[in-house]
Every structure is written in C-alpha cells, then in structure tokens.
Steps between C-alpha positions, in 0.01 A plus 500: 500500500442153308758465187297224423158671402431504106386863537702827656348472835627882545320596214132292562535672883458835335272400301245323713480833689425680203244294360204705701610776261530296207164424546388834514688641217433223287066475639562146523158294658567165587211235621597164606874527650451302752492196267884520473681255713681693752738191551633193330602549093209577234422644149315826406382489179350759278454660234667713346418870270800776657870477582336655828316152548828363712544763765149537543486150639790555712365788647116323614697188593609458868780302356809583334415344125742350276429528131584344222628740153599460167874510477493851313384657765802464679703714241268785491719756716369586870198284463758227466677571794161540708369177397816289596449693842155418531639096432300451165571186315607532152294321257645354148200588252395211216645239726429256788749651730574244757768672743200796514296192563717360730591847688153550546429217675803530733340819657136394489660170738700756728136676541542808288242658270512446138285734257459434097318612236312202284448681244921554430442839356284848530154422394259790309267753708269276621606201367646157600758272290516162481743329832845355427519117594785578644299657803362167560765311502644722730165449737503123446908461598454747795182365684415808708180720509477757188282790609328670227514876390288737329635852387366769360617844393873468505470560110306815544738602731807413301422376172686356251793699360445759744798607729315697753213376684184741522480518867132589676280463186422125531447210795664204477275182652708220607254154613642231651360132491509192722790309445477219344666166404541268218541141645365282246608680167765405273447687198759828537242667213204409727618629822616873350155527318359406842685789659441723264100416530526599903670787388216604245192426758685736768282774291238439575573421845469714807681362845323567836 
C-alpha cells in the first residue's frame, strides 16, 4: 500500500469496482471519456448544478480525481470524513488561496488528476454562473491540459436542499471535451470564461 497517495487507496479500490453499478443505479451516459488523459497530471473542469456533480465524475473517470471543496464541507459530519478520504483539497471561499494553489499544483506535477468547479458554487436548473478568476490562475500557474465537462441531471437527481436523491426517474448526461491548453493567455478572468465557454458548447455537442 502507498502512504504517500492523497486519496485512501483502500477505499478508491472498492470503489472502482463498484462504479459499473454506480452507473446503473445512478443511469449515468457518458460520451467522450476517452478524452481524459489516462497518464501524466490534468484538470477536469465542469460545471456544476448537484452536490452529486463530484462523484459522478469520479465514477466515468478512469482516474482516481482529486477535487477541490469549500472548507465547510469538511465539517459537515460523514461527508467530511469521506471527502478527506477521497483526498479533496479544501478551498478558502472569498480569497485567493495560495497553499490550495500551491497544493494543487504539487499533484498535477506528480501526474495526478485535479477536478474543479469554475463556477465556485451550485448553479440554477439549467443554468451557468459566472467563473471565479481564481480558476484561471490556477490553469495559467499549472500549465497542464484542462479537459472540459458537461453535466446534466445531477440536480434532477438530487436537487438543492434535498437529502435523498430520487433514484431511476432521471438520466444524468456527462460530455467530455478535447483537452485543451492556454499557452498564450495571461488574463486569469479570460482563461476561466474560456473554460467555462468549452464547457457551455459541450451541449450541443455529440462525440463519435
């Protein structure tokens, strides 16, 4: 076993061979997977409507992902506990937090798999909020591929304020874009808006 991995390795084994019944339970469709990296460190971006919206992308991606959460979440009992298993990275809200920053980068240089939320916070139904410039600065400082992601449903499925997700009533659609890069851009304002416009064409999209 590896003490050194950010995540309970015990705990992602047992989950990677659950995820084909996840998948089921949860009618997850997912369309352009094999746009994730399967080596060397990289972001997954998306959007973001359901507190579902996080193990959702854990359970299409063939990687372990490492998120980053606002700090509360790590005092809200049980789902604390899980998320410090899972190795999310706590996030100070209403401030540039550098050792996030700096974290964050660490792990996306040793090769691991980094996935945020632009938009900081749950949008509406349907909806999508305007990016943090954090994101970007995040992208710029990093310099690795940011794949793009579009889902929908997750707040059907578990809306806000709702404890109990309504299980086999609605699909969720996950789309996955090309990665990308940003070489080129210095504005940290630019570069999330430009994330968060790949995000927005994925629905439109349809992957081969």
């Amino acid at each position: 076993m590896n003490k050194n991995l950010p995540y309970s390795e015990i705990g992602y084994r047992l989950f990677f061979k659950t995820k084909p019944i996840i998948k089921k339970i949860l009618r997850i469709n997912v369309e352009g997977v094999e746009n994730i990296p399967l080596e060397g460190g990289c972001i997954l971006a998306s959007n973001h409507r359901s507190h579902l919206d996080p193990p959702v992308i854990n359970t299409i991606s063939p990687r372990p992902v490492i998120f980053l959460a606002k700090k509360e979440l790590f005092e809200v009992p049980v789902l604390g506990w899980f998320i410090k298993k899972a190795g999310a990275i706590p996030v100070k809200r209403d401030s540039r937090d550098t050792a996030t920053i700096k974290k964050s980068i660490q792990l996306l240089k040793e090769g691991y798999v980094i996935g945020i939320f632009p938009e900081g916070t749950r949008a509406r139904p349907g909806e999508f909020r305007k990016p943090q410039p954090g994101v970007g600065y995040l992208i710029e400082k990093a310099k690795v591929p940011v794949i793009p992601i579009l889902i929908e449903g997750t707040d059907k499925v578990l809306p806000v304020n709702s404890k109990l997700p309504k299980l086999f009533k609605y699909n969720i659609d996950v789309k996955i874009g090309k990665p990308i890069r940003f070489e080129g851009l210095t504005s940290y304002e630019h570069i999330a808006e430009k994330v968060m416009d790949e995000i927005k064409k994925l629905k439109g999209a349809h992957h081969g």
